[in-house]
C-alpha positions in Angstrom: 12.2 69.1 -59.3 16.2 69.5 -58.3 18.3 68.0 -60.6 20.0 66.0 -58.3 17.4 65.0 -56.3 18.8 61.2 -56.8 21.5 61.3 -55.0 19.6 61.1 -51.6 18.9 57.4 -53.1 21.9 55.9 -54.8 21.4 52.6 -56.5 24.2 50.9 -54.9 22.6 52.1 -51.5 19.4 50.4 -52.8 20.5 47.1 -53.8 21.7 46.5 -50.4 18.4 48.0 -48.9 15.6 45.2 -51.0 16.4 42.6 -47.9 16.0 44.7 -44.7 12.7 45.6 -43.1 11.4 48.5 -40.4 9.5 47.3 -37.6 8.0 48.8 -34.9 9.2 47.4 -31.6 5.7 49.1 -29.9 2.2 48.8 -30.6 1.3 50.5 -33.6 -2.5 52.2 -35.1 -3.2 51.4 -39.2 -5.3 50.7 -41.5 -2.9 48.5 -44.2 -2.2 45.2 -43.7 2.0 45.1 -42.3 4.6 44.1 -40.9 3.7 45.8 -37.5 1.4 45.1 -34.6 -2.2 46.4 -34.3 -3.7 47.3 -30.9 -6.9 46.3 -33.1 -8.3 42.5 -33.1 -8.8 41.5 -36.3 -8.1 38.0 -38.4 -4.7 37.2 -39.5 -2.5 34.4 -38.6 -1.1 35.1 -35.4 -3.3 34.2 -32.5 -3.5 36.4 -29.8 -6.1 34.9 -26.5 -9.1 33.2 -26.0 -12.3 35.3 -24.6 -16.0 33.8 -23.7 -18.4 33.9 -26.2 -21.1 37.0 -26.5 -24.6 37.1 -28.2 -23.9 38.6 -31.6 -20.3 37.2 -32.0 -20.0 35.3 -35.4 -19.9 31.6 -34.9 -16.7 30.8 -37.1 -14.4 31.9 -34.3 -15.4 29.6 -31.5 -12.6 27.5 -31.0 -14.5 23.9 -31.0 -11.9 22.2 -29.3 -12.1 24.7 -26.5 -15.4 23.5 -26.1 -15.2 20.0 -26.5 -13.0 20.2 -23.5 -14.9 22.8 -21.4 -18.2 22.3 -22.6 -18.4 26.0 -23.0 -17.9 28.7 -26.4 -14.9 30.7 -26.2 -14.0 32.9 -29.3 -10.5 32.9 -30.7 -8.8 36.5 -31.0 -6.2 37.5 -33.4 -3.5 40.3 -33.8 -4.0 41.6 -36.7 -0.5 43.4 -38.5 -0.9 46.5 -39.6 1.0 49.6 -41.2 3.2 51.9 -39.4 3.1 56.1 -40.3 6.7 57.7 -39.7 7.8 60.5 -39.4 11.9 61.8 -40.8 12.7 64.8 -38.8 15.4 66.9 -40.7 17.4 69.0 -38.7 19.0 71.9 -41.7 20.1 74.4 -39.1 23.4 76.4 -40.5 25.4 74.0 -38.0 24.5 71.0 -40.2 26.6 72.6 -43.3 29.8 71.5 -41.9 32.3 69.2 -43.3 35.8 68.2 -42.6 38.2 67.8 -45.8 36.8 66.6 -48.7 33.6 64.8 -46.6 29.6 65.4 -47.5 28.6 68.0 -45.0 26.1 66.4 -42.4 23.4 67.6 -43.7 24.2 65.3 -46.7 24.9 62.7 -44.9 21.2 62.5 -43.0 19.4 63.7 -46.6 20.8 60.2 -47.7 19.9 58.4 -44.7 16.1 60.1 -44.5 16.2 58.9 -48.5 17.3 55.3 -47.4 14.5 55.4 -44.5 12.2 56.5 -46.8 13.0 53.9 -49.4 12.6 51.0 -47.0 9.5 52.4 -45.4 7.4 52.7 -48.6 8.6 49.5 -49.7 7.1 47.8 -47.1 3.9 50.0 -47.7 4.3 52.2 -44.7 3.5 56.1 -44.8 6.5 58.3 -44.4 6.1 62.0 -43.8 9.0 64.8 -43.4 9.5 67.5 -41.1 12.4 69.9 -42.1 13.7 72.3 -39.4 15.8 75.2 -37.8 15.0 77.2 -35.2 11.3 76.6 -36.5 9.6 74.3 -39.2 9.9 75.2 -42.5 8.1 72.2 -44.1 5.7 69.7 -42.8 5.2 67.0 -45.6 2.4 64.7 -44.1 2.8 61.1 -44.4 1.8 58.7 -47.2 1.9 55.6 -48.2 1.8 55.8 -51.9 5.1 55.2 -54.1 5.1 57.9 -55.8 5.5 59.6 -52.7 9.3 58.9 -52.7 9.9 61.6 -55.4 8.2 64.2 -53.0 10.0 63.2 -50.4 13.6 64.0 -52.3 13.0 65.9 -53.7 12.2 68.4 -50.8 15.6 67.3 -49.0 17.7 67.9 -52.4 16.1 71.8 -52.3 17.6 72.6 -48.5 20.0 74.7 -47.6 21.3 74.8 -44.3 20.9 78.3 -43.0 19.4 80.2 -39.3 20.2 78.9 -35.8 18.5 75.6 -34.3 15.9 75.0 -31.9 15.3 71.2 -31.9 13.6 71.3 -28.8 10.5 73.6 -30.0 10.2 71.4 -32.8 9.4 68.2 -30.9 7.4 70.0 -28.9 5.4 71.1 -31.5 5.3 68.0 -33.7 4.7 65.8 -30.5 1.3 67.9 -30.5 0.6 67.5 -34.0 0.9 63.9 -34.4 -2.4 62.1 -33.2 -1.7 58.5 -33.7 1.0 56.3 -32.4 3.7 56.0 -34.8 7.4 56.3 -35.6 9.4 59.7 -34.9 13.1 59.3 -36.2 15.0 62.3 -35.9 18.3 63.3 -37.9 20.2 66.2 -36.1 24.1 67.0 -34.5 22.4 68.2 -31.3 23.8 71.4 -31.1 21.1 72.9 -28.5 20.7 72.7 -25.2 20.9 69.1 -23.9 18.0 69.6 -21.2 15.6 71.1 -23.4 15.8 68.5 -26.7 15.6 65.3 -23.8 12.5 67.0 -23.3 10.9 67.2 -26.7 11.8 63.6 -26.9 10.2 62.8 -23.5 7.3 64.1 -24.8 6.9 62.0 -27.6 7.7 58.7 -25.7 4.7 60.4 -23.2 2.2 60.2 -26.2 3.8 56.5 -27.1 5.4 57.1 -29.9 8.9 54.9 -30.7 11.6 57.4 -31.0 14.7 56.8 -32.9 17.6 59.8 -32.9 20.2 59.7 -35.5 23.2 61.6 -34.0 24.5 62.8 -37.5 28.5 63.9 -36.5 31.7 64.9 -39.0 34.5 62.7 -37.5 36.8 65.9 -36.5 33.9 66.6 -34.4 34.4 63.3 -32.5 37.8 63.1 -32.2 38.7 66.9 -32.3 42.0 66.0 -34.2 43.1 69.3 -34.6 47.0 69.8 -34.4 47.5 73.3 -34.3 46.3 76.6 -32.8 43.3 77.7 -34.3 39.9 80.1 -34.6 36.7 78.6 -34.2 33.8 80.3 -35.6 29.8 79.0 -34.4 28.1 78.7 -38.0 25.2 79.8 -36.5 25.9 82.5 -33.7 29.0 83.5 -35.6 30.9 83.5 -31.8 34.6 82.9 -32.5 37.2 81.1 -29.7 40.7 80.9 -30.4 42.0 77.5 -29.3 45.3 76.0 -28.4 46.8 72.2 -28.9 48.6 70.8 -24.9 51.8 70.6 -27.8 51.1 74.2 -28.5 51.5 75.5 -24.8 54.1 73.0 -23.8 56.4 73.8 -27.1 56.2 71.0 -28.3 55.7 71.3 -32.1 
């Protein structure tokens, strides 16, 4: 186990993590009693509709007061809560190594936030699984619910090194295919693919109704392209260089 596995979960990150809770906004399947909603009836608190009465129903959920007023038996239906599976998807293409200054590189930055996610997920006895990717899977870790699971969890981000080129898109694809039940995708990446091609890996996850969250992890001089100067620009993962020039370079400014 990495050494510095711990820093995907800082204590200070934690303390301000014990309050705040993951819901699902959509329906969810599970087997654990949750914070999220079942497309199961079961018995829980929260009522859910009224439906007539069938031979072999058990007698306990007749609403009698239904009855007194209708003269007829009509069985009270609850939603039962229930426990969400997610899924981190790690994007550690070579692209994901930058950094700006004396900034975590990106890929850091979303092994901190899959550790947070992951954190607050377990916590609230959800499963949590992790996908690590390129330009293909490296790593499928399915998802439990168990906390011991957290340690697996970091320490397979602590041992990647961003390397190869990226293809988000055949990931999704691929892990839209795998994934059988309803659940939670949330997906860490800068998007550096082909804008057509990932909206379609995400299209077909909302097409098998799963909830979709993306995480658009960006260093801030790739924002604000504050560059003041003339420069070479080499693709981390093509290797493709572009020499650039400032407006203040070609006007004479500076």
């Amino acid at each position: 186990m990495p050494a510095d596995y711990r820093k995907y979960l800082d204590p200070e990150i934690v303390s301000h993590l014990k309050g705040m809770e993951m819901r699902a906004r959509m329906v969810v399947e599970g087997f654990i009693a949750g914070l999220h909603k079942s497309p199961y009836h079961g018995f829980s608190v929260e009522f859910a509709e009224h439906r007539q009465y069938m031979p072999g129903d058990n007698i306990r959920d007749i609403d009698w007061k239904v009855y007194a007023k209708s003269d007829r038996f009509y069985i009270k239906q609850y939603e039962e809560e229930t426990n969400l599976k997610g899924y981190l998807l790690l994007d550690c293409s070579a692209s994901m190594a930058y950094h700006s200054g004396d900034r975590i590189s990106k890929l850091d930055y979303a092994g901190m936030l899959s550790g947070a996610l992951s954190f607050m997920m377990l916590r609230q006895r959800d499963a949590v699984g992790l996908v690590t990717f390129d330009q293909e899977i490296r790593r499928y870790i399915p998802p439990r619910s168990k906390s011991g699971h957290l340690h697996v969890l970091l320490s397979e981000i602590a041992s990647q090194e961003p390397s190869e080129t990226t293809d988000i898109a055949s990931t999704l694809h691929e892990m839209a295919d795998r994934i059988k039940r309803r659940g939670l995708v949330i997906i860490m990446s800068d998007l550096l693919d082909e804008t057509e091609l990932i909206i379609s890996g995400l299209k077909h996850f909302r097409y098998n109704k799963h909830e979709v969250i993306v995480f658009h992890i960006l260093d801030p001089r790739e924002r604000d392209f504050a560059f003041d100067r003339e420069a070479i620009f080499k693709d981390m993962e093509t290797g493709e260089e572009l020499t650039t020039f400032t407006l203040s370079d070609k006007t004479g400014l500076c």
